[in-house]
C-alpha positions, 0 to 999 in steps of 0.5 A: 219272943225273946231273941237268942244271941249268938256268938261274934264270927264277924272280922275285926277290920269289917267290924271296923268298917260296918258302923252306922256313921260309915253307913250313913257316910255312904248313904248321904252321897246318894241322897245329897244330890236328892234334896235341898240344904234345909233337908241336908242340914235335917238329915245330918243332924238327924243322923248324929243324934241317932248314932250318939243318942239312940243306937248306944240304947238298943237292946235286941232283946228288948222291945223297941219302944224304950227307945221312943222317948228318946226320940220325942225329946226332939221331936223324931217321932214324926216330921209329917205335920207340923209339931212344936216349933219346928219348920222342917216337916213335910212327907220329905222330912218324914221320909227322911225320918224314915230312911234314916232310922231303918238304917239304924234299927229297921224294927224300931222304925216300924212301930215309930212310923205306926205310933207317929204317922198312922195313928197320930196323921188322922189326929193332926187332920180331923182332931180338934180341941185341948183333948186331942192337944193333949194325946199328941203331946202324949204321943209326940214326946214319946212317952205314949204310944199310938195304935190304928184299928182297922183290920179284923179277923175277917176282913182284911183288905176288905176293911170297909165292909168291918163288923166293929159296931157303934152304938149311938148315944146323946153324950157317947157311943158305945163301941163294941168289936175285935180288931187283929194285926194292930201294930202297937196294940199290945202296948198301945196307950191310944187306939184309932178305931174304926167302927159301923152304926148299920153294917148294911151300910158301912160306907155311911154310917162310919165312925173314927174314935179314940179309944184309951187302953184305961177305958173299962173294956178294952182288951188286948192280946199279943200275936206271935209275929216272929219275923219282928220280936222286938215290935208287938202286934196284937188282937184289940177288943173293945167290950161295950166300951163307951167313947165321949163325944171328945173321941169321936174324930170322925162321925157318922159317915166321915169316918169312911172318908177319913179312913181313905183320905189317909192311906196315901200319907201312910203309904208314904211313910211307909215307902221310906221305912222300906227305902231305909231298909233298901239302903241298909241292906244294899250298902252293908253287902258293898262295904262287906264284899269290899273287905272280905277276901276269897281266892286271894282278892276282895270278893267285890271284884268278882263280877258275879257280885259286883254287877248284882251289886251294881244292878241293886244300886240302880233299882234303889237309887230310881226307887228313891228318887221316885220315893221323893217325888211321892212325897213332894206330890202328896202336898197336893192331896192336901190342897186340891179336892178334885176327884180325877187328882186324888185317885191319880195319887192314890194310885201313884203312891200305891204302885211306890210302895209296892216298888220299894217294898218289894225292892227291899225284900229283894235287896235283902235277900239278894245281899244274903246271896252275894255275902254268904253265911254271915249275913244270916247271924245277928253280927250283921243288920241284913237278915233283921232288914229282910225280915222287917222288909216282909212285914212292910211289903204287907203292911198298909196294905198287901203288894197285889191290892196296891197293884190293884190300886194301880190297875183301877188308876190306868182303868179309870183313864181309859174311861175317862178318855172313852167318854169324851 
C-alpha cells in the first residue's frame, strides 16, 4: 500500500499560489455568507490550527492515523455532540469540521469522520456509565481509534438480515461472526459491532456491543483498498468473544433501533467530507487555470474551462447550502419521535448525501479535464480527492440505496395523502 512518490513538475508561481491557506482564502468567501459569527470564529480557528498544526505532519506515505492525536488535543476529532468544555458543536460544526479537514487531507477525513462521528455518535446517545466515559476520552483525544461493524460478506445493503450471532448469558454475550469493509478495523482499538440472538428475526433480537481489540478472539485482516492507501479497511472476526454486559450499548431489539436511529448523523458527516472534497477540488482547478498560461493567455479565459468552471461552482455552492440545512434539520431528529418526521429526514438527508457525493466525484474528475496531465500526479490534491470521492459515494451507504431511501419518502406521501 505504500505510495510511490513522483517527481515535482509543478511551476514555482503555482506552487506559490496552491497553498492550503489560499485555498482556504477562497473557500471561507463562499461559506462566510453561509453561517453565523460563532461558526465564523469556529471555522477560522479551526482552519489555523490545521494549516500550523497537522499539515506540517503528514506523511503521504504514512497512514493518516499519526495525525489523530494531534487533532484530540483540541478537540477536532469530532464537533457533532458535546464533549469537554467546548459550546461549539452541533451537525453545523461537524460539517464545518469536515469541510475544513478534506480541504486539507481528504483521507485523513475519511477515518476521522469513522472514529469521531460513526463509532463514537451511538456512544454518545445509548452509552451510559464510567466505562463508556472512558472509551470517549480514548477516542476523543486521539489516542484510541474507533471502528463500526455492521456489513458482512453477504449482506451489504441488506445489513439487517446479518449472520453475526449473540449468544446470551446471565452476566455476558457471547459474540460470534465475520464483519468486512470496516473503516479503521485494521487498527481500530474499539468496535461497534452488530449482531443477532435468533437470525429468523433480526429485527427483534439485535444487539449493539462494544467490542475491544484486547478481547481474546478478536481478529482483524487488512482489505487492499487502492484508491485510499493511507486509511485501512478491513475484514473483523469475532471468535467466540465474550462482551460484559458493561458493552452492551443496545440490547436485545434495541440494537435494530439504534442502528437506523443513527444513519442520518452518519449521512451528515458524511455530506461535509464530500462537500470538503467539492471545494478542494473545485478551487484548486480555478486558481490552477488562472496561473497557467496556453496560447499566450491564462487558460481560465477560454470559455471552454471558465463556464465548466463556473457551472461546478454553482452545483457546489446549492449543494452546500443544502448541506447546512441538513444539518440544521437534523436537531430535530433528536427532538420529535413522530414517525412521518423521522422518515422525512431520512429520506432528505439520504438524497443530500447523494447530491454531494456524487458532485464530488464529478468535480473531481471534471477539474482533471479542465486542468490537464498535472492534475493526475501527486503535485496536486485532485486525483487523491477523486479517489477519496469514490469511497464516500459508497460509504454509509451505495448512491442508488440512498435514492432508494428518497424514493420510499415521496411514496410514503403519496400513501399518506391517498388515505385521507
Amino acid at each position: 500500500m505504500k505510495k510511490i512518490t513522483g517527481v515535482d513538475i509543478l511551476d514555482d508561481d503555482v506552487k506559490k499560489n496552491l497553498t492550503t491557506r489560499n485555498i482556504y482564502e477562497v473557500f471561507n468567501n463562499f461559506i462566510i455568507p453561509l453561517i453565523n459569527e460563532e461558526e465564523r470564529e469556529f471555522l477560522e480557528t479551526l482552519e489555523d490550527f490545521l494549516i500550523n498544526e497537522v499539515e506540517p505532519k503528514i506523511d503521504l506515505n504514512k497512514d493518516v492515523y499519526s495525525l489523530f492525536p494531534i487533532l484530540g488535543k483540541k478537540n477536532y476529532i469530532q464537533r457533532l455532540n458535546q464533549y469537554g468544555d467546548t459550546e461549539k458543536y452541533g451537525m453545523r460544526y461537524e460539517m464545518l469540521l469536515a469541510m475544513a479537514t478534506s480541504i486539507m487531507d481528504p483521507e485523513l477525513d475519511l477515518a476521522r469522520v469513522v472514529s469521531g462521528v460513526i463509532f463514537a455518535n451511538p456512544l454518545f446517545l445509548h452509552g451510559k456509565g464510567e466505562y463508556i466515559a472512558y472509551v470517549l476520552d480514548e477516542v476523543m483525544s486521539g489516542q484510541k481509534v474507533g471502528c463500526l461493524c455492521i456489513t458482512e460478506r453477504h449482506h451489504g445493503s441488506d445489513a439487517v438480515n446479518m449472520q453475526t450471532t449473540i449468544e446470551e448469558y446471565n452476566e455476558h454475550i457471547i459474540l460470534d461472526g465475520e464483519k468486512v469493509y470496516t473503516t479503521n478495523g485494521p487498527v481500530g482499538d474499539y468496535f461497534l459491532v452488530f449482531g443477532v440472538s435468533n437470525k429468523n428475526a433480526p429485527r427483534g433480537s439485535m444487539y449493539q456491543v462494544l467490542a475491544e481489540r484486547e478481547m481474546e478472539g478478536v481478529e482483524t485482516h487488512r482489505l487492499g483498498i487502492q484508491s485510499i492507501p493511507r486509511v485501512q479497511v478491513g475484514q473483523t472476526i469475532f471468535n467466540s468473544v465474550k462482551i460484559p454486559n458493561q458493552n452492551i450499548i443496545g440490547s436485545r431489539g434495541q440494537g435494530y433501533k439504534n442502528l437506523f436511529s443513527g444513519l442520518v448523523a452518519e449521512r451528515d458527516a458524511i455530506i461535509g467530507s464530500s462537500l470538503g472534497i467539492g471545494w478542494l477540488t473545485a478551487i484548486t482547478a480555478l486558481i490552477y487555470t488562472n496561473i497557467r498560461t496556453q496560447f499566450g493567455k491564462p487558460i481560465y479565459d477560454f470559455q471552454a474551462v471558465s463556464f465548466p468552471i463556473a457551472q461546478l461552482f454553482t452545483e457546489l455552492m446549492a449543494a452546500t447550502e443544502l448541506g447546512f440545512k441538513s444539518a440544521s434539520e437534523y436537531k430535530k431528529t433528536l427532538k420529535y419521535s413522530d414517525q412521518k418526521f423521522i422518515k422525512y429526514n431520512a429520506a432528505f438527508s439520504s438524497g443530500t448525501k447523494f447530491l454531494a457525493s456524487n458532485l464530488a466525484y464529478k468535480i473531481s474528475y471534471e477539474a482533471q479535464q479542465l486542468c490537464g496531465g498535472i492534475t493526475f500526479t501527486d503535485n496536486l490534491r485532485i486525483d487523491k480527492a477523486l479517489e477519496v470521492s469514490k469511497v464516500q459515494e459508497i460509504i454509509g451507504g451505495a448512491r442508488n440505496i440512498q435514492l432508494y431511501l428518497v424514493s420510499r419518502g415521496i411514496k410514503d406521501i403519496v400513501k399518506r395523502i391517498a388515505s385521507l
